[in-house]
N, C-alpha and C positions, 0 to 999 in steps of 0.2 A: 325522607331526607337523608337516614344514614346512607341506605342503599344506592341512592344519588351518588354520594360522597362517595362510598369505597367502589362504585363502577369509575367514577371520575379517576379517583387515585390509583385504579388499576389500570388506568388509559394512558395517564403519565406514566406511570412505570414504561409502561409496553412503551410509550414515544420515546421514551430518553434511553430507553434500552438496559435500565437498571431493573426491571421485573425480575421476582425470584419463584422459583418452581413453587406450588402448592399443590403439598400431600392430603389426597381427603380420604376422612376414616366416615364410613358409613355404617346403618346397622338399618335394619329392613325387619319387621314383625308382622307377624297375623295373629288374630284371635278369630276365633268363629262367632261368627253374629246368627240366628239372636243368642247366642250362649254365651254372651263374652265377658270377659274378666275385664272391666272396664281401668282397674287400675294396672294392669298389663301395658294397657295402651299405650299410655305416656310411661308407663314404665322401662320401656325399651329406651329411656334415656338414662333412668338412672336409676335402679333397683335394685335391693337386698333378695327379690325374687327371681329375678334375671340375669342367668349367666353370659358374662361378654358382652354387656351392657353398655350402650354408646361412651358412658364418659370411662368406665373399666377399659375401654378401647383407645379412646385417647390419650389416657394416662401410661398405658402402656408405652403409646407412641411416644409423649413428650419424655417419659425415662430412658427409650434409646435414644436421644438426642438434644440439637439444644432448637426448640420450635417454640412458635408463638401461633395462638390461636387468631385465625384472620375473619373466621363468619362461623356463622352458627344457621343453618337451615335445619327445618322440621315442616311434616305435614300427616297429617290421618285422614284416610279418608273407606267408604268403603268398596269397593271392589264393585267389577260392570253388575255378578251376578247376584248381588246383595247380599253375599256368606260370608263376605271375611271383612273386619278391620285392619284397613293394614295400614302400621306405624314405618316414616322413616324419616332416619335423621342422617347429615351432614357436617364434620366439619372440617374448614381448612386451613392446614395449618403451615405456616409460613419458618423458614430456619432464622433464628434469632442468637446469635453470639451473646452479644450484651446483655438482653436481659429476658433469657426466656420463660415459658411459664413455667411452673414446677407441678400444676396438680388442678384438676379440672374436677368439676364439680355440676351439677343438677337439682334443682328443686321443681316440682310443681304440684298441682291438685286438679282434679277431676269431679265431673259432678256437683253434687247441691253444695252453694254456698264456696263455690272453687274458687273466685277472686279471691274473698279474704280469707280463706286458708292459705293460698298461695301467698298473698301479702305478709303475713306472720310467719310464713317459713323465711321469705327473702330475710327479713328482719332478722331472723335466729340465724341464717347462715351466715350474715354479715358480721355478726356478733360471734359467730362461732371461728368464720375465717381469722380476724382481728384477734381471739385469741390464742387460735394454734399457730399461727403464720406470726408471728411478731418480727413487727420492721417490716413486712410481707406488703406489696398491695395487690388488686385484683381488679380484672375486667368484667365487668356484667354485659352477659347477650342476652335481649328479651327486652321484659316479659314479651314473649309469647301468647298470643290465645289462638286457639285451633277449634273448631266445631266442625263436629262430623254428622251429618244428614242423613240417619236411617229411616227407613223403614216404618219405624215407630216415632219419631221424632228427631231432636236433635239433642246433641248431647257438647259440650267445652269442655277444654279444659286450658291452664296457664301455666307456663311452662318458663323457666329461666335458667342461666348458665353461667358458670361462675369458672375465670381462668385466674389461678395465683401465678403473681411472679418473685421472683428471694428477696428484692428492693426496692423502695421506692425509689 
């Protein structure tokens, strides 16, 4: 239904002629299967192990400028000849005067027991955003679930995204 919605709202832009340019920041990963580093995966969104890391990327973006996050795309999947996972993410960002984001964020988990880990991270980011950002508020994109079809089985993981703006 959202997707409905922002294809519709992107139809209206285009009819009335008010549409504005969208900048998309992307980042593209491989790990080698079967050897792979399964927290790599979804980690190309947002990781302390990964340099230039999808939301590292964005936030980059949203400090040169004044932009608002408009979609959030993700997908893993493996490759024709069954070697590699490869991770990529999306996203687009729209110029906001008023009130743009300030600082983009990611959470998720992978493997056994990945719904409520992911659940309990949401929960501590929201409580984390509300306390660094005061007077702040924020967009959530997601959750996310993605399962990828090897070889050996399949494997999920869940995935969310967090854009602050200065005001409510």
């Amino acid at each position: 239904m959202k997707k409905l919605f922002i294809l519709l709202f992107i139809s209206f832009l285009s009819f009335t002629g008010i549409s504005q340019k969208i900048t998309e920041v992307t980042i593209r990963g491989e790990e080698s299967y079967p050897s792979t580093n399964w927290d790599n995966v979804h980690g190309y969104f947002s990781s302390r192990n990964i340099d230039n890391d999808l939301a590292e990327k964005v936030n980059k973006k949203l400090k040169s400028g004044n932009y608002k996050v408009s979609y959030v795309k993700i997908n893993s999947y493996m490759n024709d000849d069954k070697t590699k996972v490869i991770t990529i993410g999306k996203v687009g960002l729209i110029p906001n005067q008023k009130n743009p984001h300030k600082s983009f964020m990611s959470r998720g988990s992978i493997g056994g027991s990945y719904v409520l880990r992911h659940d309990r991270q949401d929960v501590d980011i929201k409580k984390y955003i509300k306390s660094k950002f005061i007077g702040c508020s924020y967009d959530v994109f997601g959750p996310y679930k993605v399962t990828i079809h090897t070889p050996k089985g399949q494997i999920s993981y869940k995935q969310s995204f967090y854009a602050v703006t200065k005001k409510k």
